[in-house]
Structure formats: C-alpha cells, structure tokens
C-alpha positions in Angstrom: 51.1 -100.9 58.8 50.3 -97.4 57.7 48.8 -96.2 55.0 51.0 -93.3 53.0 49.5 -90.5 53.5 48.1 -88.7 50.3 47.1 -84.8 49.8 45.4 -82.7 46.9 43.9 -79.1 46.8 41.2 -78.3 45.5 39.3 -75.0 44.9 35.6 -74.1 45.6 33.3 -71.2 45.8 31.8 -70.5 49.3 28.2 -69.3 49.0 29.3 -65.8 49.4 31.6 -66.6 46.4 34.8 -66.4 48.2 37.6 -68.7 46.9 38.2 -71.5 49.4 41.2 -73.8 49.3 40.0 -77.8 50.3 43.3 -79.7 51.1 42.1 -83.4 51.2 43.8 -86.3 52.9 44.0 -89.6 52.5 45.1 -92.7 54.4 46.7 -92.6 57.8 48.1 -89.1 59.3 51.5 -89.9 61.2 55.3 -88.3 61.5 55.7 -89.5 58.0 53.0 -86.9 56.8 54.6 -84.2 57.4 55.3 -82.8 53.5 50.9 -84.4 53.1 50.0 -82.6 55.4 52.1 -79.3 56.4 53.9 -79.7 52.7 50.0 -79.1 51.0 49.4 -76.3 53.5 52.4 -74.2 52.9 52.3 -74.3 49.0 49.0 -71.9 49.4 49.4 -68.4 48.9 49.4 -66.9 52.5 48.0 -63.3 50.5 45.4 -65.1 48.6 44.1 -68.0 50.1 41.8 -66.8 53.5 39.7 -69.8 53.9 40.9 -73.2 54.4 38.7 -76.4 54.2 40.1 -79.5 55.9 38.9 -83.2 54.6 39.2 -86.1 56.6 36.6 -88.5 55.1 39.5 -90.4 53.8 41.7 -90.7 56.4 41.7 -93.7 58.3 44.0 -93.2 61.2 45.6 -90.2 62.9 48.4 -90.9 65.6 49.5 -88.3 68.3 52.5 -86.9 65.6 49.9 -86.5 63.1 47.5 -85.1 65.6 50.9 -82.6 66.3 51.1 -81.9 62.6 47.7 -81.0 62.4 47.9 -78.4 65.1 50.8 -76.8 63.7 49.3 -76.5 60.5 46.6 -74.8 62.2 48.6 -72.2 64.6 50.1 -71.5 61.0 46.6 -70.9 59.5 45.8 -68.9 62.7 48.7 -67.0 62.5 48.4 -65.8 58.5 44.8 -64.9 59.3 43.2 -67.3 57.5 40.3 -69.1 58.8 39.9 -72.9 58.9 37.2 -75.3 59.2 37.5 -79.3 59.3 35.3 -82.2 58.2 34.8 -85.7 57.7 36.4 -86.6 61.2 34.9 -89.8 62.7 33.4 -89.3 66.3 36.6 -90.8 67.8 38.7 -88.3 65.9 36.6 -85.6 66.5 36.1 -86.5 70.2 40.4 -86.3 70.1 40.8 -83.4 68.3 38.1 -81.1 70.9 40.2 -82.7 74.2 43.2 -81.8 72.6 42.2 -77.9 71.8 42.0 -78.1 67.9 38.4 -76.6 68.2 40.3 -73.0 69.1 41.3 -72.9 65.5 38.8 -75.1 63.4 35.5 -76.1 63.9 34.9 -79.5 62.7 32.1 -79.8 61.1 30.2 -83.2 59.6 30.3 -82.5 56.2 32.0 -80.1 53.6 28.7 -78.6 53.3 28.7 -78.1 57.1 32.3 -77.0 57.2 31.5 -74.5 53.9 28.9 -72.7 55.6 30.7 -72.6 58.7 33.8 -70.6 57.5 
C-alpha cells in the first residue's frame, strides 16, 4: 500500500547567502503525488526563487509516474532558469534516476550539505 505522499518548503541560506528554496518529501512518490510533488514546486515564485533543493531522505518508494513527475518538475525548473540539486536518494534511486537522465538537470548529491554546495 502506498504511503501519501507529503511536501513542505523550507528556506535556507546557501554559503554565498543566496535564498534557497528546500521542498521536502515524504513517503512514497507515485501518480497520486502529483499536487506533493509538482503542486509544492509551482507555488514558488519563478522571479524569486533561483535555487531549488530536492529532499528525499524521507521518501521511501518512487514508481515510474513519480519518477515522470519528478522529471517534469525538473524540465520546469530547467526551463524558469532555476537551478536544482537533489539529495537523500538511496543508491537504488539514485542508480534510477542517472539511467533515466535526471542528472542533465539535478545533481544528486548525498546530503543537503552536499547538494547546498553543489548549487
């Protein structure tokens, strides 16, 4: 059974002292998720917000809709010029998410520290 699918922003400082916008997940990522996941994303202001954190360290399952919804929220990201990194993935997910091309617009990283200094 899946696990809804929960999502919260928060804001942080990058070393450099540039806001950066953290959208969090929790539980499983699936077709359900789509207001989690792309829902979270498009509430941030596309003029504002330039650098975009990605937490997975919650997330316990991704299937290939969420994968999809993932990917979209990314081209998005990619499209408004922001910049995007990605954390917390376990080496299955991350093994998934490089065969499947998500390293063109987010570098995973292992940790939000990682994935901070990355952006």
């Amino acid at each position: 059974m899946q696990t809804e699918t929960k999502s919260k922003v928060e804001q942080i400082s990058s070393s450099a002292g540039h806001p950066v916008s953290v959208l969090r997940f929790e539980g499983d990522i699936a077709s359900t998720s789509k207001e989690a996941v792309l829902g979270a994303y498009q509430a941030l202001s596309k003029e504002t917000v330039k650098l975009i954190l990605l937490d997975f360290t919650k997330v316990d399952y991704i299937n290939s809709s969420g994968i999809a919804l993932v990917i979209q929220l990314l081209i998005e990201a990619s499209n408004a010029g922001q910049k995007v990194a990605a954390f917390g993935l376990s080496a299955h997910f991350t093994k998934v998410f490089t065969m499947v091309g998500i390293t063109k617009y987010a570098g995973l990283n292992p940790d939000q520290a990682t994935a901070l200094a990355a952006l």
